[in-house]
C-alpha positions as CSV (number, residue, x, y, z in Angstrom):
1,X,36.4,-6.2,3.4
2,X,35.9,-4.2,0.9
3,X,32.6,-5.7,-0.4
4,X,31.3,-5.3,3.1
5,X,32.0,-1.5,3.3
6,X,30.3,-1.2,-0.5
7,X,27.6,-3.1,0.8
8,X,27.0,-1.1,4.2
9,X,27.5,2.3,2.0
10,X,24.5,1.3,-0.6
11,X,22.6,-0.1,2.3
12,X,22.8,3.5,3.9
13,X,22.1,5.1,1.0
14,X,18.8,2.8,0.1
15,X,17.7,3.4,3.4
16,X,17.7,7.4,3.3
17,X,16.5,7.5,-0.1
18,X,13.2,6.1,1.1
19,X,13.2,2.8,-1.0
20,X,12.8,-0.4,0.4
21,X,10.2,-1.9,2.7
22,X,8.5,0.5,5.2
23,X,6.2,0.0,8.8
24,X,5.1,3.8,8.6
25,X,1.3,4.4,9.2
26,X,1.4,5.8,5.7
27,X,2.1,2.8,3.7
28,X,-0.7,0.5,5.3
29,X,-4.0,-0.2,4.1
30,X,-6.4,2.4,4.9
31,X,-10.2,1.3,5.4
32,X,-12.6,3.1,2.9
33,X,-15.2,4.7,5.5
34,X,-18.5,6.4,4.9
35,X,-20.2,9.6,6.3
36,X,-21.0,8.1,9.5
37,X,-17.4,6.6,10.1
38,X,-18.1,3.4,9.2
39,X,-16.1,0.4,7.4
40,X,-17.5,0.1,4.2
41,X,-18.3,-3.5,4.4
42,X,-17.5,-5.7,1.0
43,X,-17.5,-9.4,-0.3
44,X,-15.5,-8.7,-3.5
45,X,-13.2,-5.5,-4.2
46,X,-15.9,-4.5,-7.2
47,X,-18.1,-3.7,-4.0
48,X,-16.0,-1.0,-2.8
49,X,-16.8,2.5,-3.5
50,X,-14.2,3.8,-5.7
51,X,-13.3,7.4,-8.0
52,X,-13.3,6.7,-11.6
53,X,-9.9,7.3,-11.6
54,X,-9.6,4.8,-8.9
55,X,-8.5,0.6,-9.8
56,X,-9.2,-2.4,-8.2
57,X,-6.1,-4.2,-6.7
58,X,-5.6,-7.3,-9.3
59,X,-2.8,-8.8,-7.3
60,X,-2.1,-9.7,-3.1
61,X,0.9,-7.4,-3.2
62,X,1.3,-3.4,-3.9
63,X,1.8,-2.3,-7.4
64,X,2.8,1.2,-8.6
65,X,-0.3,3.2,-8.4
66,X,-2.7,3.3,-5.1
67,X,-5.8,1.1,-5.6
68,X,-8.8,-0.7,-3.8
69,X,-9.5,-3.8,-2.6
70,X,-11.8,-5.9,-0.5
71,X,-9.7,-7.7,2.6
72,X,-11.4,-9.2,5.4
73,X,-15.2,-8.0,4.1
74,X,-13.5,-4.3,4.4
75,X,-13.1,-1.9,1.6
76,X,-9.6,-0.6,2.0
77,X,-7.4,1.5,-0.2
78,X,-3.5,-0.2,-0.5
79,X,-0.9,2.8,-1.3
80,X,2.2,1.8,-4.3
81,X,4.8,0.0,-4.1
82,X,7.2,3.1,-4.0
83,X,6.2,3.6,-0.3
């Protein structure tokens, strides 16, 4: 019983501190666009338009910094792992 309640009580805790997966809109993938609006339109994440401050995603799942990569011949930007 008491492992449950310790359980519940970090549960709460993780949840309000933020860590943890999210759905927000704010830790999706957000497409690179150009002037016009547009999808910038990629084969391989070196295509994509990026600061020099910006890197290229090396790995299929977030790491700690924001980077770019190409997915589905789009250029998007994929937020840290922390969201």
């Amino acid at each position: 019983m008491r492992t449950r309640i310790t359980a519940l009580i970090l549960a709460t805790v993780t949840g309000l501190a933020g860590c943890g997966p999210s759905d927000s809109q704010a830790c999706q993938p957000v497409p690179v666009r150009d002037e016009q609006g547009n999808d910038y339109r990629c084969v391989a994440s070196e295509d994509c338009p990026r600061s020099p401050t910006m890197t290229l995603c090396v790995r299929d799942i977030p790491g700690p910094l924001e980077c770019i990569r190409c997915l589905d011949t789009r250029c998007v930007r994929v937020p840290p792992e922390t969201c």
